[in-house]
mmCIF file of the C-alpha atoms, coordinates in Angstrom:
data_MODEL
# 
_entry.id   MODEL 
# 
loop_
_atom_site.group_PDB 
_atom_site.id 
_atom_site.type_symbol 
_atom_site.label_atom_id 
_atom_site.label_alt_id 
_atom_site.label_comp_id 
_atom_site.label_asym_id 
_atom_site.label_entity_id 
_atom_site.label_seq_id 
_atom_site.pdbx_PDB_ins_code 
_atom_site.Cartn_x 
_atom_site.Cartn_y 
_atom_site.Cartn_z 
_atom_site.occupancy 
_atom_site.B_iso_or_equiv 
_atom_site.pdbx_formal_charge 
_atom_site.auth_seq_id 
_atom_site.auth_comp_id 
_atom_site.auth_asym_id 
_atom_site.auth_atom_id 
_atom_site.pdbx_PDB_model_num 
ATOM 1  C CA . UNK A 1 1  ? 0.000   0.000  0.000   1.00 0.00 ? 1  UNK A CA 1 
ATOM 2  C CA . UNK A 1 2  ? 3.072   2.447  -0.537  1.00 0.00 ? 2  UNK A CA 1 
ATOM 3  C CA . UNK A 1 3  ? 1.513   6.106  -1.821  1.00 0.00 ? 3  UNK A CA 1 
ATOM 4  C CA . UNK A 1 4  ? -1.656  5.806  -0.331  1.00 0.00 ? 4  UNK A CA 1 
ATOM 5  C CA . UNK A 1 5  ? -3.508  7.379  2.428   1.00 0.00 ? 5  UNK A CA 1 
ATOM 6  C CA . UNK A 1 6  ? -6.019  5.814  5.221   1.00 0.00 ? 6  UNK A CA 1 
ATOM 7  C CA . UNK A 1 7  ? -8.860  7.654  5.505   1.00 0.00 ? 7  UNK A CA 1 
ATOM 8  C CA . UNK A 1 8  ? -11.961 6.683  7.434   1.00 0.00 ? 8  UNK A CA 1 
ATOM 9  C CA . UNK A 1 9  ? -9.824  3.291  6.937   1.00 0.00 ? 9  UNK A CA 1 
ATOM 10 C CA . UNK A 1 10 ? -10.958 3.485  3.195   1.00 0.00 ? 10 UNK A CA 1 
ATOM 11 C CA . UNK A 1 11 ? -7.748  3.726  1.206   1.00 0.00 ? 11 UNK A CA 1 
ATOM 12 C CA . UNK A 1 12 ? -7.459  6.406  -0.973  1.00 0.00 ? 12 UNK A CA 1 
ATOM 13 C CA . UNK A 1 13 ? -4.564  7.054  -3.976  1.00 0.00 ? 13 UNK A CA 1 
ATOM 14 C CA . UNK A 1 14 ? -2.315  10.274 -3.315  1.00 0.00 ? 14 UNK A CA 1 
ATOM 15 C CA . UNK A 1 15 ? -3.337  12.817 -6.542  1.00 0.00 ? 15 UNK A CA 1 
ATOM 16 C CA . UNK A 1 16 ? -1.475  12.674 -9.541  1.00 0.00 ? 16 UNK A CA 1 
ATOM 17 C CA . UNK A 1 17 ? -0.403  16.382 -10.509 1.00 0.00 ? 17 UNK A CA 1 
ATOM 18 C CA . UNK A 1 18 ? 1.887   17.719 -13.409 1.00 0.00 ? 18 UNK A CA 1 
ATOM 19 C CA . UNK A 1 19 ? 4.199   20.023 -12.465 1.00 0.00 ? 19 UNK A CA 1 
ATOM 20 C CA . UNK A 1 20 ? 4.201   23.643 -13.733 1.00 0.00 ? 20 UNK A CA 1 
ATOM 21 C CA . UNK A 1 21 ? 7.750   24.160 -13.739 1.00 0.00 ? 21 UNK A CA 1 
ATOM 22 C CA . UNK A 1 22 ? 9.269   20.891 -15.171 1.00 0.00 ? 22 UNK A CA 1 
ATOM 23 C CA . UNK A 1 23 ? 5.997   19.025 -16.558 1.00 0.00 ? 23 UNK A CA 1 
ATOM 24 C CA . UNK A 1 24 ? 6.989   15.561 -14.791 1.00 0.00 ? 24 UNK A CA 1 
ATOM 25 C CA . UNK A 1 25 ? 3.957   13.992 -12.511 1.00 0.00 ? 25 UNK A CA 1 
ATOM 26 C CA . UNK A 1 26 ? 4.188   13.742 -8.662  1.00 0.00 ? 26 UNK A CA 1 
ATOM 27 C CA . UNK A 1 27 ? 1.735   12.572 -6.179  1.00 0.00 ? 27 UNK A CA 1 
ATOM 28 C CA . UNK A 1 28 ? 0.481   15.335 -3.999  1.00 0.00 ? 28 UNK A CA 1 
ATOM 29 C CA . UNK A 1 29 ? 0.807   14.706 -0.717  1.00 0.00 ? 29 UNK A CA 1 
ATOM 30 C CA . UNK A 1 30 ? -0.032  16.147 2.412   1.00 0.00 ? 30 UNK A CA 1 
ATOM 31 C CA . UNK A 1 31 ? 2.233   18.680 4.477   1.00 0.00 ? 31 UNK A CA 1 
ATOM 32 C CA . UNK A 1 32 ? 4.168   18.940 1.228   1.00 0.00 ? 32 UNK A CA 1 
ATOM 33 C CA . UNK A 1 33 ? 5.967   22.145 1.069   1.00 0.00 ? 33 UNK A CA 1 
ATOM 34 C CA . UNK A 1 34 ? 5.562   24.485 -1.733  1.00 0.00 ? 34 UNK A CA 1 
ATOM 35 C CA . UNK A 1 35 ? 2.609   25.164 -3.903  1.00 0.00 ? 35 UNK A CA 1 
ATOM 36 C CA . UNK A 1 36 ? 0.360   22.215 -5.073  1.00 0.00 ? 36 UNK A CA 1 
ATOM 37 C CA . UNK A 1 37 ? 1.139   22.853 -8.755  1.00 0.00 ? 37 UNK A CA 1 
ATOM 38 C CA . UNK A 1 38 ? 5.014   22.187 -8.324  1.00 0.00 ? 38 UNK A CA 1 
ATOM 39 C CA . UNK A 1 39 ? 6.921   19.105 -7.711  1.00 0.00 ? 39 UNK A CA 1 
ATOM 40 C CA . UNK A 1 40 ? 9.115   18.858 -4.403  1.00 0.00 ? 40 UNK A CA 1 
ATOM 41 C CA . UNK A 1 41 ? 12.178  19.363 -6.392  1.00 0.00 ? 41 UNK A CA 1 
ATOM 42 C CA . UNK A 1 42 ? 10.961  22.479 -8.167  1.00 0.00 ? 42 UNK A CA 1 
ATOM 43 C CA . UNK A 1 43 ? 9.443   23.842 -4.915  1.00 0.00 ? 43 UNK A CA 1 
ATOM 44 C CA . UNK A 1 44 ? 12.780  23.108 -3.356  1.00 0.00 ? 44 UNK A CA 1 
ATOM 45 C CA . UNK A 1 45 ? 14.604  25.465 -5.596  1.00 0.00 ? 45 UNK A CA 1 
ATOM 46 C CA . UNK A 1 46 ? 12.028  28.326 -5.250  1.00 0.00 ? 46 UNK A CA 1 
ATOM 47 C CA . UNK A 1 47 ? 12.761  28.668 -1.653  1.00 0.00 ? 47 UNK A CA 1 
ATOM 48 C CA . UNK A 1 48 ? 16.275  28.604 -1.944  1.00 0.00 ? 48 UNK A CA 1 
ATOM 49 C CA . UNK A 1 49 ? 16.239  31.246 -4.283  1.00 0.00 ? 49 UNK A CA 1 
ATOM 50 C CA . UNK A 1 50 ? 14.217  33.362 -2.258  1.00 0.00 ? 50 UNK A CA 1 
ATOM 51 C CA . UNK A 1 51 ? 16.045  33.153 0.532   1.00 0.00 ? 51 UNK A CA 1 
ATOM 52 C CA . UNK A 1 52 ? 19.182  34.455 -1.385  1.00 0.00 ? 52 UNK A CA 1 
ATOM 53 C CA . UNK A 1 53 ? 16.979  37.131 -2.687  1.00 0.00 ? 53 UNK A CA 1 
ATOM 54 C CA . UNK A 1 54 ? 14.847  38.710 0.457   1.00 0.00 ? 54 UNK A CA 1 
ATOM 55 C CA . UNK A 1 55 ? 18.765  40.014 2.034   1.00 0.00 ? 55 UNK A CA 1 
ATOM 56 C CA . UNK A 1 56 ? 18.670  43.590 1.636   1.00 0.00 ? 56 UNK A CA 1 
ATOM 57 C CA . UNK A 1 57 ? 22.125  45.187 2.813   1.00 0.00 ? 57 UNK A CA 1 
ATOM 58 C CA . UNK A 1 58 ? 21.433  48.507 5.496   1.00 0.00 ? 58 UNK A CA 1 
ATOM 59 C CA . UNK A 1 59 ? 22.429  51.230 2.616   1.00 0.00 ? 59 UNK A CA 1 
ATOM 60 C CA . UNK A 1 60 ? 19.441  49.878 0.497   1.00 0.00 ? 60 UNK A CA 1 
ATOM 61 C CA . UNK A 1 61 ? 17.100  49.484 3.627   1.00 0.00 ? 61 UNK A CA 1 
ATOM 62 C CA . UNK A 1 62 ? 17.448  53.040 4.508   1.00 0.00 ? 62 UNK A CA 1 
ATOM 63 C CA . UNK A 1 63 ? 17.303  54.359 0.458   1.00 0.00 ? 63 UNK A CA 1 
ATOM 64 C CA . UNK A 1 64 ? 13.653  52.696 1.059   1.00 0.00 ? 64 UNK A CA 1 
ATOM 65 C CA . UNK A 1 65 ? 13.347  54.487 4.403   1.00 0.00 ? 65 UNK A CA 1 
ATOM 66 C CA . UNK A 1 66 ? 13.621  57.595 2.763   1.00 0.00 ? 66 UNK A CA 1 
ATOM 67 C CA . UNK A 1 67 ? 11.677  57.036 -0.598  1.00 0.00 ? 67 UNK A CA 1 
ATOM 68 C CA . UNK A 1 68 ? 9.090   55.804 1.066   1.00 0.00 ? 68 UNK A CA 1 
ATOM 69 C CA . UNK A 1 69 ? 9.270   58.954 3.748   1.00 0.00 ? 69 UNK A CA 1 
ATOM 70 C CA . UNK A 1 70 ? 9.219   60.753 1.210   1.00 0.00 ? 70 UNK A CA 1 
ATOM 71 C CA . UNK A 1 71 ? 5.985   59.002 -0.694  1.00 0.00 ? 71 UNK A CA 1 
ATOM 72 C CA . UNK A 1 72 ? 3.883   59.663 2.685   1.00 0.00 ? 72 UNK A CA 1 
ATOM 73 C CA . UNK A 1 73 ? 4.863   63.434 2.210   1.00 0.00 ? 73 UNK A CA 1 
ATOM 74 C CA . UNK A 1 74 ? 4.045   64.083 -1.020  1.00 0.00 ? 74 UNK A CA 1 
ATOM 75 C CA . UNK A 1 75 ? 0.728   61.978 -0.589  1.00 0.00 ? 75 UNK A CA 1 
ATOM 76 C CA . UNK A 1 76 ? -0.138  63.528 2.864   1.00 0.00 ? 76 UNK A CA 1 
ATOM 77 C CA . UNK A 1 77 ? 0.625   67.145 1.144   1.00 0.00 ? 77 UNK A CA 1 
ATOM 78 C CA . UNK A 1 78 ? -2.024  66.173 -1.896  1.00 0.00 ? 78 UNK A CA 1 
ATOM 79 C CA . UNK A 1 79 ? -4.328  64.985 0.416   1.00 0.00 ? 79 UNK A CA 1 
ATOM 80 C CA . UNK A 1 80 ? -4.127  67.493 2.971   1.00 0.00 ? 80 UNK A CA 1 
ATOM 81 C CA . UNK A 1 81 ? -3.465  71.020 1.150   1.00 0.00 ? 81 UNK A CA 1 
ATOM 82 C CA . UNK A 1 82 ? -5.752  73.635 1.316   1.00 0.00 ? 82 UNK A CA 1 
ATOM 83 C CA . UNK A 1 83 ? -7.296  74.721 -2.061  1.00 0.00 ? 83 UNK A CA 1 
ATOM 84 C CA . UNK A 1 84 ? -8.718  78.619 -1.215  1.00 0.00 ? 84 UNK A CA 1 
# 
């Protein structure tokens, strides 16, 4: 009984997906991590690349800071000004 799954002790076959990334089938199980249209391996590579992506050094952190400091002001000025 290897890829199935006891439910209500009536046995019942994992799902066969295609993957969106690679096109190769994969049963989709449960507690798998990623999205359900995305095989293991492709869903593995997606979060390692997102890791190496979200690490923002302090320079650019504060260049956002200020442009977005800077968005609130203009928007709060539009918003706020007085039109006599």
């Amino acid at each position: 009984m290897i890829g199935r799954f006891y439910y209500h002790k009536i046995c019942m076959p994992f799902p066969i997906k295609v993957c969106a990334i690679c096109s190769e089938e994969f049963e989709l199980k449960p507690d798998k991590p990623g999205f359900a249209n995305r095989c293991p391996e492709c869903s593995a590579n997606d979060e390692s690349d997102s890791v190496t992506q979200s690490r923002v050094s302090a320079d650019e952190r504060k260049a956002d800071s200020e442009v977005n400091e800077a968005r609130r002001k203009a928007i709060r000025d539009l918003l706020y000004r007085k039109d006599h």
